[in-house]
Structure formats: C-alpha cells, structure tokens
C-alpha positions as CSV (number, residue, x, y, z in Angstrom):
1,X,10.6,-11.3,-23.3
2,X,11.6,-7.8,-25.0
3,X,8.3,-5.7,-25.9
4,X,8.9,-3.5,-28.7
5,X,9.2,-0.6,-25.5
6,X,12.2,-2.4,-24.1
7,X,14.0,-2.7,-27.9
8,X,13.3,0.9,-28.3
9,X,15.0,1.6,-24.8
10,X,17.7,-1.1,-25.8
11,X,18.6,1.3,-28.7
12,X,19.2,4.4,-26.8
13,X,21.0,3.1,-23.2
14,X,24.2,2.0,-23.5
15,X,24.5,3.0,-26.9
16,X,28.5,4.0,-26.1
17,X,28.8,0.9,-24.4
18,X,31.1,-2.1,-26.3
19,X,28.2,-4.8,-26.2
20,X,28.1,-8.4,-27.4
21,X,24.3,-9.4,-29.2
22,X,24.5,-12.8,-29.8
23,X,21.7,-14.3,-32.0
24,X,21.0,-18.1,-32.1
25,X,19.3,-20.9,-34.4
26,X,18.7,-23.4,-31.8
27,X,16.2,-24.8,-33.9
28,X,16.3,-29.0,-34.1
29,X,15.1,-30.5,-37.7
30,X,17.1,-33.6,-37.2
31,X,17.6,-35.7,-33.7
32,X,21.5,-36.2,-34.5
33,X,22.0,-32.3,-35.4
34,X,20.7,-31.6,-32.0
35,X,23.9,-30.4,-30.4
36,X,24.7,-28.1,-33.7
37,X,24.1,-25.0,-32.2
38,X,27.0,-25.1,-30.1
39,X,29.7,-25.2,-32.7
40,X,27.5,-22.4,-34.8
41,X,27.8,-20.2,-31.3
42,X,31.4,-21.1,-31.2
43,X,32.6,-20.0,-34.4
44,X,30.2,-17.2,-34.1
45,X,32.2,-15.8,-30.9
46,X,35.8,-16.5,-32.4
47,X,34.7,-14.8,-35.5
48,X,33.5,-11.6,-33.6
49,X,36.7,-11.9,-31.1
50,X,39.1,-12.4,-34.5
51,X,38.3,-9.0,-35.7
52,X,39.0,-7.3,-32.4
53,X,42.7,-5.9,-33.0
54,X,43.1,-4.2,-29.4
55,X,44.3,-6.1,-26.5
56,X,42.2,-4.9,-24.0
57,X,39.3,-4.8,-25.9
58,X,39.0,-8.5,-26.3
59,X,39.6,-8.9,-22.5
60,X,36.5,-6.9,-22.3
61,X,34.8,-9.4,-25.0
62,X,36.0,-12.5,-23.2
63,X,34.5,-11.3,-19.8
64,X,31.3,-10.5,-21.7
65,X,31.6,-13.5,-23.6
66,X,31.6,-15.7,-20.5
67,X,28.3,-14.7,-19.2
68,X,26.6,-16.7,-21.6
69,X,27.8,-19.8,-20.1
70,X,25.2,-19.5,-17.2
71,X,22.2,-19.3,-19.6
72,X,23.2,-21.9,-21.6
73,X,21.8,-25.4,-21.7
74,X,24.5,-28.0,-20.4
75,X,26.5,-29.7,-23.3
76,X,24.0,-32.6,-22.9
77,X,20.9,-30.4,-23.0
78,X,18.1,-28.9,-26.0
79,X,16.6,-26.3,-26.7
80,X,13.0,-26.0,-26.5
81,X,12.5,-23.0,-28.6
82,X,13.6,-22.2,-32.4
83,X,15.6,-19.0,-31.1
84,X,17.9,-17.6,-28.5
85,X,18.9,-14.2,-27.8
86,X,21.9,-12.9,-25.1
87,X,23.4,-9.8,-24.4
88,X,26.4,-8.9,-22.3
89,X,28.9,-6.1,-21.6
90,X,32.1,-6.9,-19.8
91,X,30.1,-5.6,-16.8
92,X,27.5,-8.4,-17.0
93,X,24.6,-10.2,-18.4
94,X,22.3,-7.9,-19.4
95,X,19.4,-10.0,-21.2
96,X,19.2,-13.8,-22.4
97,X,15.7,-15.3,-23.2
98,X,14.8,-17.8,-25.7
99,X,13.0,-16.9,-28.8
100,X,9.6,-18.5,-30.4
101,X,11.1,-18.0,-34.1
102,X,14.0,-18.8,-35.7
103,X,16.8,-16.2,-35.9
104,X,20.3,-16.3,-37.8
105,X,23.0,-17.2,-35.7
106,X,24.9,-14.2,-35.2
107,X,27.2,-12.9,-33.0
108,X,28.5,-9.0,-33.0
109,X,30.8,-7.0,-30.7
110,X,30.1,-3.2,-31.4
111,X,28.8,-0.1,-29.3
112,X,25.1,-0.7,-28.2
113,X,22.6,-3.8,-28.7
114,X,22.2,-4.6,-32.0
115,X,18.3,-5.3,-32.3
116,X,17.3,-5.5,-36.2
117,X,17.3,-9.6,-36.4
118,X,14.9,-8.7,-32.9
119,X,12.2,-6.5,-35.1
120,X,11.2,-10.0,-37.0
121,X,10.6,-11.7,-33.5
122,X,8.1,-8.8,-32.3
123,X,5.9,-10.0,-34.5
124,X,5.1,-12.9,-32.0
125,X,4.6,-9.7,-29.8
126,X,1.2,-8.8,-31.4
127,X,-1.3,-11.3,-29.6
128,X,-4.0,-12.8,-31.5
129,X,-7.3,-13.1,-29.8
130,X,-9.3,-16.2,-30.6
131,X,-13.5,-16.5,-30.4
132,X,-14.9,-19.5,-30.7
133,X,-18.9,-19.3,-30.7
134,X,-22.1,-21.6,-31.0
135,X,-25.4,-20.4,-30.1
136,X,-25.2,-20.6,-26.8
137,X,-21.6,-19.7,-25.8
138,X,-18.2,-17.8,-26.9
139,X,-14.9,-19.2,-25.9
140,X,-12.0,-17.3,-25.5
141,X,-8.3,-17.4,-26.4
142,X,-5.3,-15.5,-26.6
143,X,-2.0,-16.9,-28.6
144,X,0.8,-14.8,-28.3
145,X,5.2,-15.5,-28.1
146,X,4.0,-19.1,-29.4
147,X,1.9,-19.7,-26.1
148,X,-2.3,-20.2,-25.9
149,X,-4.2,-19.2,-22.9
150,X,-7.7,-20.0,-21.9
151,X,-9.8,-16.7,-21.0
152,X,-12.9,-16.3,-19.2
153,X,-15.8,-17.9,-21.5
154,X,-19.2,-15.9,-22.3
155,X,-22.3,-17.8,-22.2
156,X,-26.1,-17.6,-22.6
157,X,-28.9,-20.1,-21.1
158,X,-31.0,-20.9,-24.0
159,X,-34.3,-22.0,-23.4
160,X,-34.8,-25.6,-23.7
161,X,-37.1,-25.9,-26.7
162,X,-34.4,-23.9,-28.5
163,X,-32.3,-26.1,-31.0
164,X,-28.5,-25.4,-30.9
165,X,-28.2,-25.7,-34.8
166,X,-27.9,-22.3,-36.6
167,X,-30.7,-20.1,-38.4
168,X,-33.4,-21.9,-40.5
169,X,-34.0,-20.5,-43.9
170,X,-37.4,-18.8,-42.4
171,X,-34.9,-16.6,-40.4
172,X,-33.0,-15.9,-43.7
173,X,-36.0,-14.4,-45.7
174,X,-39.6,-12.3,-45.6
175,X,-42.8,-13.3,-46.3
176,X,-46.0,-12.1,-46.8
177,X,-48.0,-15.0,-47.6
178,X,-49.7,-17.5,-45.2
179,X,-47.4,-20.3,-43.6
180,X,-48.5,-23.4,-42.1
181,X,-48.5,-23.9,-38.8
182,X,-45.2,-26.0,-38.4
183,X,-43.5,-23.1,-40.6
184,X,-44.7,-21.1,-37.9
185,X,-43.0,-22.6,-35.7
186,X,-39.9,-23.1,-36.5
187,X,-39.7,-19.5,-37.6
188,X,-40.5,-18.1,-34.2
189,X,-38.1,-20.8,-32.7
190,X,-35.3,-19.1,-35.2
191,X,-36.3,-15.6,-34.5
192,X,-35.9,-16.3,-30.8
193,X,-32.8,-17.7,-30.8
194,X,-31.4,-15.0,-33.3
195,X,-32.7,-12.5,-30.4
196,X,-30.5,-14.7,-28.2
197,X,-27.8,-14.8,-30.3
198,X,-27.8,-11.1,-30.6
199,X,-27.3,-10.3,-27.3
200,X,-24.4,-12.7,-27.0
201,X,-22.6,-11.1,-30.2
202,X,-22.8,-8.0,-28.6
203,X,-21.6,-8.9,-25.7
204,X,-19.0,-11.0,-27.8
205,X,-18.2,-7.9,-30.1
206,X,-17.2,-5.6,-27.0
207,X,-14.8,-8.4,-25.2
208,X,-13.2,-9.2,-28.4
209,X,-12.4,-5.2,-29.5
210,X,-11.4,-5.5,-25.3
211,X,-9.4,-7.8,-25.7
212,X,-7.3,-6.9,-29.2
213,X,-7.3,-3.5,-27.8
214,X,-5.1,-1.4,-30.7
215,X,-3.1,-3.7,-32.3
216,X,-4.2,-7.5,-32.0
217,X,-5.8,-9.6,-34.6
218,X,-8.7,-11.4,-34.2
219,X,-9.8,-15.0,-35.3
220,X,-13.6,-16.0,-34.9
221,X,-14.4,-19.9,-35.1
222,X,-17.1,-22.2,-34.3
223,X,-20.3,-22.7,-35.8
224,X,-20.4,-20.9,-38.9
225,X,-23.5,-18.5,-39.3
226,X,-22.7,-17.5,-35.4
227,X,-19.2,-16.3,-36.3
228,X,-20.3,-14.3,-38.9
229,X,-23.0,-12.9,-36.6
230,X,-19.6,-12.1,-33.7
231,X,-17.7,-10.4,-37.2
232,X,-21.1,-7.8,-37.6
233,X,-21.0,-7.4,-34.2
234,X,-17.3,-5.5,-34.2
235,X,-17.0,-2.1,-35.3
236,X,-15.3,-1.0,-38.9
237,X,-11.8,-0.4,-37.1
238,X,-11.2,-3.9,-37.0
239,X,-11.7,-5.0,-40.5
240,X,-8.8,-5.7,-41.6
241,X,-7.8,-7.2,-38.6
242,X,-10.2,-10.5,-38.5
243,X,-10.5,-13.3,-40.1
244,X,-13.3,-16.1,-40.0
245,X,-12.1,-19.8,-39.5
246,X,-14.1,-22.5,-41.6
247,X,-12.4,-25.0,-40.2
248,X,-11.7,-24.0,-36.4
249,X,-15.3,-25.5,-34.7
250,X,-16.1,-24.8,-31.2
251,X,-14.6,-27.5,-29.4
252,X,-11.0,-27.8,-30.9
253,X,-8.5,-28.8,-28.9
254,X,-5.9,-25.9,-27.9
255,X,-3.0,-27.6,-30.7
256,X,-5.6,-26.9,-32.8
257,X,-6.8,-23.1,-31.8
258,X,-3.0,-22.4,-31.8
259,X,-2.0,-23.7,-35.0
260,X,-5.0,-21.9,-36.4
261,X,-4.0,-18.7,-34.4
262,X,-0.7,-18.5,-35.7
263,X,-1.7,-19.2,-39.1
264,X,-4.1,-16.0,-39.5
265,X,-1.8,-14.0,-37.8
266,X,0.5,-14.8,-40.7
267,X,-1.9,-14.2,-43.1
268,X,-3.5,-11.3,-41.7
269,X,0.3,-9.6,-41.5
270,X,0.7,-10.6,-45.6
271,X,-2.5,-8.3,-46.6
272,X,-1.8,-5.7,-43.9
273,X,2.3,-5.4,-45.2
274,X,0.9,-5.2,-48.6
275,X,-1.4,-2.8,-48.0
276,X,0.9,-0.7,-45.7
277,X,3.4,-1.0,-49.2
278,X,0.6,-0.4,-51.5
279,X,-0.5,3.0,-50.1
280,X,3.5,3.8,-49.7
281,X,4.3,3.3,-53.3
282,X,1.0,4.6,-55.1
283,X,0.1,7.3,-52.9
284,X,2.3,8.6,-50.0
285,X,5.4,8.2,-52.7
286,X,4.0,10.7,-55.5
287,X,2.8,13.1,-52.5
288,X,6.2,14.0,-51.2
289,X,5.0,11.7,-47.6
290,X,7.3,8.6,-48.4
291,X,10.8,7.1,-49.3
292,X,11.8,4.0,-51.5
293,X,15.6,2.5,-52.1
294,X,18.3,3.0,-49.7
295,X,19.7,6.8,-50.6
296,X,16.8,8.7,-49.8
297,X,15.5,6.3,-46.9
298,X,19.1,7.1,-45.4
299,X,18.5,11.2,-45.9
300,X,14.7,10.3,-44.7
301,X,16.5,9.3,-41.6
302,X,18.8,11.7,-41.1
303,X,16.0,14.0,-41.0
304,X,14.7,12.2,-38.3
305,X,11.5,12.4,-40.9
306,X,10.3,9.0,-40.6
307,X,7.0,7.9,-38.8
308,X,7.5,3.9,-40.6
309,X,10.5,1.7,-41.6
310,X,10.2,-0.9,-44.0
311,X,12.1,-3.5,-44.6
312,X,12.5,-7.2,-45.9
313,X,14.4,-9.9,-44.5
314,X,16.4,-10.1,-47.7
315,X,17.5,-6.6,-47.0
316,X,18.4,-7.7,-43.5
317,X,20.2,-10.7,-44.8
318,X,22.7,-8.9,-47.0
319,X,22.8,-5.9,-45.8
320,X,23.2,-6.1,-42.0
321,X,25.0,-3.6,-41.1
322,X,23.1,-1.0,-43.3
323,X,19.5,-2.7,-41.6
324,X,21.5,-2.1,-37.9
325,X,22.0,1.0,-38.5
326,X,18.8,1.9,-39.9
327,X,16.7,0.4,-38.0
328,X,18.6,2.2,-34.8
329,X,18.1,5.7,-36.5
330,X,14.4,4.8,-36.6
331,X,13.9,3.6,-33.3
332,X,15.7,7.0,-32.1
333,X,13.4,9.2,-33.7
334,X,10.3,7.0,-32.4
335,X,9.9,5.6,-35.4
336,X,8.0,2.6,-35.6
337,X,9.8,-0.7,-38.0
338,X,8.3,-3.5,-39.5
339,X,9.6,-6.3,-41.5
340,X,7.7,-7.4,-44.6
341,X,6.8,-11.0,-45.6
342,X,5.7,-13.2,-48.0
343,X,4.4,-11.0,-51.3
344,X,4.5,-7.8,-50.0
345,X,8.4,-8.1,-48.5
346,X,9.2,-9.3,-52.7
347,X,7.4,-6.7,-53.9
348,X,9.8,-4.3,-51.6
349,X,12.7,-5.9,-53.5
350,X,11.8,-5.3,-56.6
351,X,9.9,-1.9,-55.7
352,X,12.6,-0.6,-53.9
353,X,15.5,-3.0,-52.9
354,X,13.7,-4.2,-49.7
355,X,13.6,-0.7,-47.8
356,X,11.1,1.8,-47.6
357,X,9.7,4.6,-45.3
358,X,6.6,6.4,-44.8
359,X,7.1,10.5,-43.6
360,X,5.6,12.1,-41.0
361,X,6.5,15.3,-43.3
362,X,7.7,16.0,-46.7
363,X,11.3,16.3,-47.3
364,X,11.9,18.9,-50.3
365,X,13.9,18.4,-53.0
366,X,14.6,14.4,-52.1
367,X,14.7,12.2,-55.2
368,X,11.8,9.5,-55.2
369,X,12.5,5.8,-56.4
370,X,15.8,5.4,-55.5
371,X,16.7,1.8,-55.8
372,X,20.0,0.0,-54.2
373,X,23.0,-0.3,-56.5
C-alpha cells in the first residue's frame, strides 16, 4: 500500500520522468459486467497513447504500457477489491496494488505520478481503533485499508458475587437517609464493581490513546454505561475523534465491528472536514491565514504558503488537471491535502468552488473569496 509518505515521495522522484498512472474501477455491481473493467482500461490506454504526437514517445508508452499485463488478473479472473492502481515508466513497473475504494478509471501519460485520485484512498490510511467493553473485559480492534485485526484483549477477574450487568441506580445517586439492608447491598456490590471498572477504563483509556496514536479515530462499543465510562477515561485531545456505538455490543462478530468501524470513520471525517472548513471560512479567512476559490489558492501555492489543501471530489472530477497540479504543488511544499465529503465537501462548492487552503503565513495584498469562473 502507498502511505501518504510514499505519495509525498511519489510527487518529487521522477518528477521529469514520462510516467503512465493508471487508475481503475474494478468494482463488480452486476455478475455479467464482471469482465468490464478491461474494455474501460483499454480505451483508457488508447486514449492516453492517441494524444501522444511523437514517435518515440509512444514506443516509450507502449513499453510502459506493457508492464501492466503481469499484475493483471487473467482475462477469466476478478477483482477482489473496488480499486486498482499501476504505475510504469518505459524502464519498468514501478507500483501496482489494488485499492479498498473505488477510483475513476483513468489513465494519463505525463512527467511524474499523478497522485490526486490517490489523496481520496488515504483516507482508508487512517486506522480506526475499535474497544469493545463489559465490566469485566475490553476487546480490541483495528480496521484499516478495509481489513480488521484482532489485538491483544484487556481483562479484569471480578469477584464472583459481582453481577456483570451495569451500575444500579444506588451507584447513580447520594443519600443521606437510612437504606435497608438489601439496598445496602446492592449498593456496595455497585460501588465495588465501579472500583473495578475504573481500573479497567484506565487501563482501557491509555491502550486506546496507544493505539490511535496522533491521527486515528476511535469507536467504543459494548455494554453501554461501561463505554461511556472507557470515553471519560481518554483525555480532551481525542474528542472529536470518538464516537460511542449503541448498537456495536461486546460480542459482535468481526463483519459487524468492521462495518461499524468503517461507518464512524465516515462520519467522524464529515464533522472533522466541516469543522476544518468552518474555522477556514469564519476565522482563518478574515485573518489573512487562509485561501478560498481557485485564483488565490493557486498564488497561495506559488508561495509555497500553504500548511492545508482542500478540496472536493467535484473539484477533482472537473477539474483534473488543475487538482494534479495543485495537489503536487502542495505536496512539494509539505503541505498536507485532504478531500472533503458529504456536507462539508458541498459546502466547499458553494463556499469556494471546491478548493480551499489554510496558510501557514499571511500573504499580503491577496484577494479573499475568490470563487472559480
């Protein structure tokens, strides 16, 4: 798989270099349609090869061109991803994986990698770190490139006469009146199994902030009053990158972790995008420390001024070769770039026709609000 280090790297070598990118919906809706991808790759290449004028430089595109065969399935064979990626110079193959997203079938012969339909698939790149707890245990799980895996489990030996269902409404509130005895009871058995829990949400807290490390999110399931007991347990810094399942309990079955894993990552993405645009438009904008539209996001680049490129996928869809190039000038200048989705990515086309930038300075005298004619 390409990290978002190896795009960044992809950007600057070979950057002189004639290099085919081929891009590839190998996603199958319908049983019959399953061999489509090979025509859409086929007219994809002779399009790219038509608008070659020089000789010699479509020799060099059909040598490149023909290591793709090797990573190919055989005419009778599928796919078992949604995307494919390649990339070749007349020297050799240089990268080919397959892709857990769909991607537009592309194919383009230019100098250097073209990687902005790749900044939509790093998303998958971000893990997502999944806690399931009950009183007595935390399970562990981390979904990333489409793919769950089991990690070590955290567990506590409760004592016996301790019941496994969560907090009685004794453990919920004070009193100073006299209780009868069975009232007793049961609120010393809650209080005792809170302590226990306690100690396990700590515990729980620190391998979870481990484990997400700077970027991941976070998904707590399991029994309820526990998970929200794991959430106290994790400091401020991860707010607004956890969510609490209702519905994930502790014994789901791994479809169902990872369907619910890739679900709040979505989600979780939608409010951080909009928040990320939010604090662009209303605050960073009107302070000199942002770009909308295309005009001054271009100078913003050109003064190798930006810290954050935004964009939407509609940009990227009609205007492809203004993303490439873009999205190349950011990663250059270390930049990081991050597609938008849902409501926030709409809200960039109507903001700012789908391309943004934050500023790691201010740029004087640059217009604010452009828009793209």
């Amino acid at each position: 798989m390409m990290t978002p280090q190896w795009m960044a790297s992809l950007g600057r070598e070979g950057a002189r270099e004639r290099t085919l990118t081929v891009y590839l919906d190998a996603r199958v809706t319908d049983p019959a349609m399953r061999h489509a991808w090979r025509p859409a790759l086929t007219a994809a290449l002779r399009d790219a090869r038509a608008a070659i004028a020089d000789e010699g430089e479509r020799a060099e595109f059909d040598r490149a061109a023909s290591f793709l065969e090797r990573p190919l399935p055989a005419p009778g064979g599928v796919w078992g991803a949604p995307g494919w990626v390649a990339i070749a110079t007349a020297d050799g193959l240089r990268h080919a994986a397959e892709l857990p997203v769909r991607v537009p079938t592309l194919a383009v012969w230019r100098d250097g990698t073209v990687v902005s339909p790749y900044v939509r698939v790093l998303k998958e790149h971000r893990p997502v770190v999944v806690a399931l707890v009950d009183s007595r245990s935390a399970r562990f799980f981390r979904y990333a490139w489409g793919t769950l895996t089991a990690l070590p489990a955290e567990t506590l030996t409760a004592p016996s006469d301790l019941a496994l269902a969560p907090f009685g409404a004794s453990e919920l509130r004070a009193t100073s009146s006299p209780a009868p005895r069975g009232a007793l009871d049961t609120e010393r058995a809650d209080r005792r199994r809170a302590a226990l829990f306690r100690r396990l949400a700590a515990s729980v807290g620190g391998r979870l902030a481990e484990l997400a490390g700077e970027d991941g999110w976070i998904l707590i399931g399991g029994t309820r009053e526990w998970a929200q007991l794991a959430v106290r347990a994790l400091t401020p810094r991860f707010a607004d990158r956890v969510l609490v399942s209702s519905t994930l309990h502790h014994d789901a079955a791994d479809h169902q972790i990872a369907q619910a894993a890739k679900e709040s990552a979505s989600a979780l993405r939608a409010m951080r995008g909009r928040a990320l645009l939010d604090r662009l438009l209303e605050r960073l904008i009107p302070q000199g420390r942002g770009e909308a539209g295309l005009p001054a996001t271009q100078r913003a680049l050109h003064a190798q001024a930006v810290d954050l490129l935004l964009l939407s996928p509609e940009f990227l869809r009609a205007h492809a070769a203004v993303a490439e190039d873009a999205v190349q000038a950011a990663i250059a200048q270390g930049a990081d770039v991050e597609v938008l989705s849902g409501e926030a990515a709409a809200h960039l086309d109507r903001a700012a026709g789908g391309i943004a930038a934050r500023l790691r300075f201010a740029i004087d005298g640059s217009p604010r609000h452009d828009t793209l004619n």
